[in-house]
PLY file of the C-alpha trace (Angstrom):
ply
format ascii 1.0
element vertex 77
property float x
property float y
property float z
element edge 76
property int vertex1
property int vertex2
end_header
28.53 17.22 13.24
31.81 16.68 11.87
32.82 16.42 8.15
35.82 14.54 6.70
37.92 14.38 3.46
39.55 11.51 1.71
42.96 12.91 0.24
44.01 11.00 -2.94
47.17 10.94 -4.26
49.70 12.80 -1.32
51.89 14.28 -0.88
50.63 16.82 -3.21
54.09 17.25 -4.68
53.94 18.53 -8.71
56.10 14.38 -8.92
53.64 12.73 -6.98
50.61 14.24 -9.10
51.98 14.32 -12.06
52.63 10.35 -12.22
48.94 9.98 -10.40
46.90 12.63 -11.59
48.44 13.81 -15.20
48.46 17.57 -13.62
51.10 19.81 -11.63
49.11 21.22 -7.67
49.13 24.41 -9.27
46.57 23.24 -12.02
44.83 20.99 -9.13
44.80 24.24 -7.07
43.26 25.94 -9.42
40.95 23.74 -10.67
39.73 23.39 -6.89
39.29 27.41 -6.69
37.38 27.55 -10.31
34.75 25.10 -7.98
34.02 28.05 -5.75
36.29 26.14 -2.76
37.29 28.51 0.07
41.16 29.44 -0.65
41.54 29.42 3.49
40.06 25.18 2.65
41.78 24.83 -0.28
45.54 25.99 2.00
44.26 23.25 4.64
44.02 20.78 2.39
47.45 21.16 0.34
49.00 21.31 3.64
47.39 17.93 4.84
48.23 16.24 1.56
51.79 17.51 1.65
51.99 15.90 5.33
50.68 12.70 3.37
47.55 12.62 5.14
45.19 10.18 3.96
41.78 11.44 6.08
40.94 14.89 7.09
38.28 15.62 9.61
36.80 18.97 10.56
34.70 18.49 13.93
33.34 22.24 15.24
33.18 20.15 19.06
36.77 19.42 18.90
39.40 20.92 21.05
41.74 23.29 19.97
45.05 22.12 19.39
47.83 24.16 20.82
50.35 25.14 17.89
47.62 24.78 15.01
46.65 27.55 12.80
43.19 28.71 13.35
40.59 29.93 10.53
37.56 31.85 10.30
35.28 32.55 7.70
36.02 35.97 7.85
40.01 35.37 7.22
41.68 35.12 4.04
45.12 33.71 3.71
0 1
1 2
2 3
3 4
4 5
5 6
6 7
7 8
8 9
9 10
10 11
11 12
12 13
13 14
14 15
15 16
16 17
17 18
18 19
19 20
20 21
21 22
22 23
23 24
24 25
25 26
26 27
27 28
28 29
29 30
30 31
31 32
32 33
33 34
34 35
35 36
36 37
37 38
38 39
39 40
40 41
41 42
42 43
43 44
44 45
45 46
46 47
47 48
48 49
49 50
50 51
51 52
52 53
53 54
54 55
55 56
56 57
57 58
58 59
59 60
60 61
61 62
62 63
63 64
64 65
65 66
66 67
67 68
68 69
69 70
70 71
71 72
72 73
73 74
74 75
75 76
């Protein structure tokens, strides 16, 4: 089974939220740890949004991309 995420508001620049969201990614950051999110998730999905991705989905079955980063639960970034 595969789970996505709808990114709102990228890039995640401190500009582009500030004008959307009334808050700098540092305050979205944390805001997104203080809700018990995975820092290793929470790095995935700040790089995503500052690529301007708009869907994000995480499919165990895929294939591993060559040049891609790859986490375990066990790692911490």
């Amino acid at each position: 089974m595969a789970v996505g995420c709808k990114l709102i508001g990228t890039p995640w620049t401190d500009d582009n939220l500030i004008k959307i969201e009334g808050c700098s990614y540092s305050s979205l950051r944390q805001e997104q740890l203080d809700a018990s999110t995975p820092a290793a998730l929470v790095n995935v999905l700040y790089m995503a949004a500052l690529a301007d991705v708009r869907l994000l989905i995480f499919d165990p079955d895929a294939d591993v991309l060559d040049g891609l980063a790859i986490y375990d639960a066990e790692q911490s970034i």
